[in-house]
Structure formats: structure tokens, C-alpha cells
C-alpha positions as CSV (number, residue, x, y, z in Angstrom):
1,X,104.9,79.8,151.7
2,X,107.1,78.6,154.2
3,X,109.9,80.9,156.2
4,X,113.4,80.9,154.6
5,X,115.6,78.3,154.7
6,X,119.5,79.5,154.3
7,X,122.5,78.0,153.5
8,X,126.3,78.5,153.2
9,X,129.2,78.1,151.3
10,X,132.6,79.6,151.0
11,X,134.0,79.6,147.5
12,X,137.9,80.3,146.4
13,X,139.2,80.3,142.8
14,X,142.1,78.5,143.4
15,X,140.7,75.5,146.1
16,X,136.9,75.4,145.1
17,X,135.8,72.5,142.9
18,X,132.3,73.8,142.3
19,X,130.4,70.5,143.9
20,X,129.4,72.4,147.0
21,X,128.2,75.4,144.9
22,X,126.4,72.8,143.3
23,X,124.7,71.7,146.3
24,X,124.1,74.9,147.6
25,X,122.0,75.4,144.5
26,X,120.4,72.3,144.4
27,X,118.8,73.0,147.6
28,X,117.8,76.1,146.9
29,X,116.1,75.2,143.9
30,X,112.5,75.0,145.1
31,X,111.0,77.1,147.8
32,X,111.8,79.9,150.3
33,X,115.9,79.3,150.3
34,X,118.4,81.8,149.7
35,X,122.3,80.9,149.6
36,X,124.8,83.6,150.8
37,X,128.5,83.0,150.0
38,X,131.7,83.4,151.6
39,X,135.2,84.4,149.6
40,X,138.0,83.6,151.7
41,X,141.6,84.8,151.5
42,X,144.0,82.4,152.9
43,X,148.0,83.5,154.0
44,X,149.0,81.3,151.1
45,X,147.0,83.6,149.0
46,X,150.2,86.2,149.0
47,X,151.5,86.1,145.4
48,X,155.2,85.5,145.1
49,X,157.1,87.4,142.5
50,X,156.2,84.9,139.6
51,X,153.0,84.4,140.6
52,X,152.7,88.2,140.1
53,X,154.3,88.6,136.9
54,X,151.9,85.7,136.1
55,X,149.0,87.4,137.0
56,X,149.9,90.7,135.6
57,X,150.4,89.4,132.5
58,X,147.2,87.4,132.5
59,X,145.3,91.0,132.8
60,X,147.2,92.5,130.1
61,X,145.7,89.5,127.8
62,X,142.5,89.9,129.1
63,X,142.4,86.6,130.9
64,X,142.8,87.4,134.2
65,X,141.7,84.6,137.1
66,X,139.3,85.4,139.5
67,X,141.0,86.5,142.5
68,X,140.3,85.7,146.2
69,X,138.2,87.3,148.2
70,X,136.2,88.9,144.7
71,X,133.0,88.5,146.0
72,X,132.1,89.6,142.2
73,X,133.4,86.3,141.0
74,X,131.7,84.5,144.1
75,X,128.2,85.5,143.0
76,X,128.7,84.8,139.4
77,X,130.4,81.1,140.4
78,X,126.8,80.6,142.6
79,X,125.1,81.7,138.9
80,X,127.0,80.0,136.9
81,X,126.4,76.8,139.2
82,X,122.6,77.1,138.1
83,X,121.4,80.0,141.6
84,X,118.4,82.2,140.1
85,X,119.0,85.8,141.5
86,X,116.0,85.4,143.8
87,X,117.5,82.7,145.4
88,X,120.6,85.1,146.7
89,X,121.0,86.4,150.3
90,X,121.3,90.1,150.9
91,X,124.3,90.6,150.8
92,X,124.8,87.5,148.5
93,X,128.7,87.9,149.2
94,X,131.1,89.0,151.6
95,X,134.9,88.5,151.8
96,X,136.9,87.7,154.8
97,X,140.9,87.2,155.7
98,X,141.3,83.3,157.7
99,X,143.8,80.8,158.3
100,X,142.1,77.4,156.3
101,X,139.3,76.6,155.4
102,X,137.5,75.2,158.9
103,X,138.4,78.8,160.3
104,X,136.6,80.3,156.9
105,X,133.6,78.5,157.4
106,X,133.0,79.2,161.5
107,X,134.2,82.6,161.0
108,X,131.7,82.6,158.2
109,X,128.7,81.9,159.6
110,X,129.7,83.9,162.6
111,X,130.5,87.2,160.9
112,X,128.0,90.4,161.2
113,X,127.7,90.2,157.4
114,X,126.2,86.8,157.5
115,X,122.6,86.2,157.7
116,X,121.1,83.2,160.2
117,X,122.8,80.3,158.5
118,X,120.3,76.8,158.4
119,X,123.1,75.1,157.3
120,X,126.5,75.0,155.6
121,X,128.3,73.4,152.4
122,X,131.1,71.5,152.2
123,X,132.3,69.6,148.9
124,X,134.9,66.8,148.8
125,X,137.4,68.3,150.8
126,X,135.2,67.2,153.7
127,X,134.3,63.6,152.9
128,X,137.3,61.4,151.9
129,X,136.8,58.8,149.5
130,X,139.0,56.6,151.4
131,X,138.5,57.0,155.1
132,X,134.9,58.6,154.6
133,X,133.2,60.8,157.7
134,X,135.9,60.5,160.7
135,X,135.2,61.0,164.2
136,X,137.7,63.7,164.2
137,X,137.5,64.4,160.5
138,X,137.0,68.1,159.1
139,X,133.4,68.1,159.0
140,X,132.5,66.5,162.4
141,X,134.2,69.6,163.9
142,X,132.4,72.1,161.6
143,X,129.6,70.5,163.4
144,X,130.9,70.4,166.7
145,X,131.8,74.0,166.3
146,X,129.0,75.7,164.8
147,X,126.4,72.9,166.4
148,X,124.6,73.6,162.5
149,X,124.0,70.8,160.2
150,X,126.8,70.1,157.4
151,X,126.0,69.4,154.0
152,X,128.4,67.6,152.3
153,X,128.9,67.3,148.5
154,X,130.8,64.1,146.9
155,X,133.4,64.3,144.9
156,X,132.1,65.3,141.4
157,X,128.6,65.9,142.0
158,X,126.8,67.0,139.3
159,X,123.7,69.2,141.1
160,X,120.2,68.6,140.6
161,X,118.5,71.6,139.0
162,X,115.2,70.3,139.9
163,X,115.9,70.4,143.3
164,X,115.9,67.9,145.9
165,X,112.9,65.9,145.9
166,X,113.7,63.4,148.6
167,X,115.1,63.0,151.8
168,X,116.3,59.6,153.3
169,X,117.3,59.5,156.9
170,X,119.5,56.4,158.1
171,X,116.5,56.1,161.8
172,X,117.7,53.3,164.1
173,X,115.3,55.0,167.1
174,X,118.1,56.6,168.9
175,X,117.8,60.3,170.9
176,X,120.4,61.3,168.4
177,X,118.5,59.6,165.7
178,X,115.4,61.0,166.6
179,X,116.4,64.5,166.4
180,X,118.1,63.9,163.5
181,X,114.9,62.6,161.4
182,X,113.0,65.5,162.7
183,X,115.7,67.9,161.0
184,X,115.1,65.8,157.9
185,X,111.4,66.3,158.1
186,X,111.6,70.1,158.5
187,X,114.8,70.0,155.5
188,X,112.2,67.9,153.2
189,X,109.2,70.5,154.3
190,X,111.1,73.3,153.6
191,X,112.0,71.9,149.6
192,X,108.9,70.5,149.3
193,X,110.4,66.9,149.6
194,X,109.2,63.6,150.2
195,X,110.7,62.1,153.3
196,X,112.5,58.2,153.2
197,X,112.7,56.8,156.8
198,X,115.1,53.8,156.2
199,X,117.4,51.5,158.5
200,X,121.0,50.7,157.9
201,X,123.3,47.7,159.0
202,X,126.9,47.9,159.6
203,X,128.7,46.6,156.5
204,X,130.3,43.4,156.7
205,X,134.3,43.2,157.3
206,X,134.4,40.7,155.0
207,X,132.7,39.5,151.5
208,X,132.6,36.3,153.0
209,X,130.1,37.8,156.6
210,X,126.7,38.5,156.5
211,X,124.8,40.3,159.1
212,X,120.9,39.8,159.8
213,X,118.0,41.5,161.2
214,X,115.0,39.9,162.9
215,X,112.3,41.2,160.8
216,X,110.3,42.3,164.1
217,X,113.3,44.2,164.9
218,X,112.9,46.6,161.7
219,X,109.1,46.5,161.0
220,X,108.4,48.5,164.0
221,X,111.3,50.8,164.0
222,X,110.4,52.0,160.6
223,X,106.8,52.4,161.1
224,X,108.0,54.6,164.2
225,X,109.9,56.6,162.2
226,X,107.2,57.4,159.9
227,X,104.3,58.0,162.5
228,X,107.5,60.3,163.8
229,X,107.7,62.3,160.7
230,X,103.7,62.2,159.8
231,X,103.2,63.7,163.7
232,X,105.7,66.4,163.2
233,X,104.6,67.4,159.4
234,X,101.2,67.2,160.6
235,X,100.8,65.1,157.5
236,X,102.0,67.8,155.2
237,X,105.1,65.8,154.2
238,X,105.0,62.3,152.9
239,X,106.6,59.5,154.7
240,X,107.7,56.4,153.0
241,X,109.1,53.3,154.9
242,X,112.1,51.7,153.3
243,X,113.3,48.1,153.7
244,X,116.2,47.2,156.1
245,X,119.7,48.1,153.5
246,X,123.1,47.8,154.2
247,X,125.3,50.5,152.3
248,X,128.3,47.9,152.0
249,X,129.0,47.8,148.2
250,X,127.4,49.3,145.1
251,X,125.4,46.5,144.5
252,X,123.9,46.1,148.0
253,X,123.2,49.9,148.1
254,X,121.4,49.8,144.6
255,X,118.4,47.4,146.1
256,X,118.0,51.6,147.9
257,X,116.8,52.9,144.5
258,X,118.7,56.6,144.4
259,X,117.4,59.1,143.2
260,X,119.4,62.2,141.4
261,X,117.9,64.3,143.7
262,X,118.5,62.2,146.7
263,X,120.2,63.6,149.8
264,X,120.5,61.5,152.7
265,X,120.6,62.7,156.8
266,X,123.0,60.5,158.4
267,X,121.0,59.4,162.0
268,X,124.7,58.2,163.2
269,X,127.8,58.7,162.6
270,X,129.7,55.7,160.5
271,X,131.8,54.3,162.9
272,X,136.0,53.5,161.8
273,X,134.8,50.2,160.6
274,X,132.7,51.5,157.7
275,X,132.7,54.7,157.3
276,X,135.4,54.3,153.9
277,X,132.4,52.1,152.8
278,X,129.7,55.2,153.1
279,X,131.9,57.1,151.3
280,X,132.4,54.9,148.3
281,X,129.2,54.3,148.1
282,X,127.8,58.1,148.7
283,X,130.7,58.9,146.0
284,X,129.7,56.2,143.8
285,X,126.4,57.2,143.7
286,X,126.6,61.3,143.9
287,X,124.4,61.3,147.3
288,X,125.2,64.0,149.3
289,X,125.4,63.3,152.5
290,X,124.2,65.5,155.9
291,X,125.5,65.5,159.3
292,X,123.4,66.7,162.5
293,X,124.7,68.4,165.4
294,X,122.7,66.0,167.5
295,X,123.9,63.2,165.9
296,X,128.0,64.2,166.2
297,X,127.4,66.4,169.3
């Protein structure tokens, strides 16, 4: 058995929409993972008088919300999302008082409480449908911040309760890329996943462009991609060499052949002029999508 790998995601009753629970269980579905969860409380959090009245009368019927910062309610939200009780950190839960949400998760991971964090989940809030992964967008600076790798969930992702069984990393032979396919390999090791090495073009600005590759341009670059992942695996995880694709429109990125338990390592960064197209597409196809801190660094 391999050594842990641990993740972690910050849960609220009143913000969370469950996908990055989801994800968090997904991964740590198969193998040595454990998930520990944070349960902010925000300022907005203070009740005004309604919202009290609301509330009280919601326990007096026997109905009551989850309130934040109920770590209770965090761990059976992580259950509920399909997380076996094995798979929980110790502690599973802790609560904490921060500004937002980017202040949750850094003071998250930071916190006493908190155990060595592989990597943290994020759900839609962090990957707009329209303007996709920014340069400056929320989950870039989780990166930046935490220099950890960021899961992100799209919006209504459904989990995968079989785990992730492969790992696609976007490899154009960049420094950046490099170290970004070698966190895949150790990610795909670590769920017992099969590793994709595949390239990506830029998507056209119009229907009407096309952009080509010189097949001697791609061959090669794939093939070092795999010898990269087969070198650092010591052949223990199996690499697979995927035609040149351009994620550009739903049919284009079909011809990748998803799976449901796909997740895919971004080796770069979607620049402004496609980066609304990775998100449709990641959206479109409930890929979940993972930044590395050498890749947005």
C-alpha cells in the first residue's frame, strides 16, 4: 500500500453545492486517501432578527438547517456525498471564523487542526462557465497562495463512486508541463489510475479557422511524455498516448473519449482566448479539472 494521499474541502450549508464534496470523495474512493473537511463561518453568517425567528422556529418543528461551522453536519455532508468512514481524516472536521471563502481555504490548510494537505477542492464557484480558469481568477490564487494543487469540480458534477480510474494530462514538453505530468503520475499512482498523456491545440477564434499540427511535431512529444511517466512509475502505472485534440466545442472534444471517471491535469494554463471554451467543454462533460502550482506559479 501506498502512503496517504489527503485532500481538502471546506463545506457551508448555506454556499456549498455538494460537487466538491463529491470530488473529494471520488478521489478517495480507492486506495490510501483520507479527506478532512473545513466548516467555515463567514461575517455574513450573523443572523438578523428574521433570520432568527426563522431559525428558531425551524428547531421547534424539528427541521432545523445545518448551521455553519457544525462540523457534525460537515462529516455527515462528506457521508452522505458517498466517503466510507475509513476514508476520514483524524480529525475529519474542524471549524474556523474567515472573511470568504479564498481566506477559508488558505487558512484551512494552514490551521494546526489540519493534517498535510495533498491537495484541495473547489466546486463551481472556482471555474466559471463563462470566462473559465482566469489568470487572476479565484483558483489560480489558491494556487499561488498555498503552491498545492487545486481540484476543481464543474458545475453539477455527479462523483464517481468507483473512483477515478484515469488521469489525462494536457503535456506540450514545457518545465511547467513537465512537472505538471509527473504530479499526474504520482495522482494516478496513488488511485491506482491509468495515466493519458495527450496534447492540446488552442481553439480556433472562429468556426470558420482551423489550426494544424505537423504530425512530427506531436508524435514525439507524446511518446516523451509517456517514457516520462513509465521512467517515474517505474512501470507501475500505465501510460497511454493520446492523439493531438483540440478542446474547442463538444464535438471536437468527444473524438477525447471521457470517461466518468476522468480527471484531467491542466500542463498550462488556458490563456484569455480560450479558457471560456475549457470550461464549457469541462462543464459539458463533468471533467474535473486540476491546476499545478508549477504550472500557475
Amino acid at each position: 500500500m501506498r502512503d496517504f494521499y489527503r485532500s481538502q474541502v471546506c463545506w457551508h450549508p448555506h454556499t456549498s453545492s455538494g460537487e466538491a464534496l463529491r470530488l473529494a470523495c471520488s478521489l478517495a474512493a480507492i486506495g490510501q486517501t483520507t479527506v478532512q473537511v473545513v466548516a467555515p463561518i463567514y461575517p455574513s453568517d450573523a443572523p438578523t432578527g428574521r433570520q432568527r425567528f426563522l431559525r428558531s422556529l425551524s428547531h421547534k418543528l424539528g427541521n432545523a438547517m445545518p448551521e455553519p461551522g457544525d462540523t457534525a453536519a460537515a462529516v455527515r455532508a462528506l457521508g452522505s456525498a458517498g466517503l466510507g468512514s475509513n476514508h476520514f481524516a483524524t480529525p475529519p472536521a474542524f471549524s474556523l471564523k474567515a472573511a470568504d471563502l479564498f481566506h477559508a481555504v488558505v487558512a484551512g490548510v494552514t490551521d494546526p487542526r489540519a493534517l498535510p494537505t495533498a491537495m484541495v477542492m473547489l466546486g463551481p464557484e472556482a471555474h466559471d462557465p463563462h470566462t473559465g480558469i482566469g489568470p487572476d481568477g479565484f483558483a489560480v490564487q489558491v494556487v499561488r497562495e498555498l503552491q498545492l494543487p487545486v481540484a476543481i469540480a464543474p458545475q453539477g458534477y455527479p462523483g464517481s463512486p468507483s473512483g477515478i480510474r484515469r488521469v489525462t494530462c494536457t503535456f506540450d514538453g514545457s518545465d511547467a508541463s513537465r512537472e505538471a505530468l509527473r504530479m499526474a503520475t504520482v495522482l494516478a499512482q496513488v488511485l491506482d489510475a491509468e495515466v493519458r498523456v495527450a496534447t492540446t491545440t488552442p481553439p480556433p477564434l472562429t468556426e470558420e479557422e482551423t489550426i494544424t499540427r505537423r504530425e512530427p511535431l506531436v508524435d514525439p512529444l507524446l511518446e516523451e511524455g509517456c517514457a516520462l511517466v513509465t521512467e517515474w512509475s517505474g512501470a507501475d502505472t500505465i501510460a497511454t498516448p493520446e492523439p493531438d485534440w483540440a478542446m474547442q466545442n463538444e464535438e471536437s472534444s468527444a473524438e477525447a473519449r471521457w470517461l466518468p471517471e476522468e480527471l484531467v491535469v491542466l500542463g498550462h494554463v488556458p490563456s484569455a482566448a480560450n479558457n471560456a471554451a475549457w470550461a464549457r467543454v469541462c462543464t459539458a462533460f463533468g471533467v474535473p479539472v486540476v491546476l499545478a502550482p508549477a504550472v500557475v506559479g
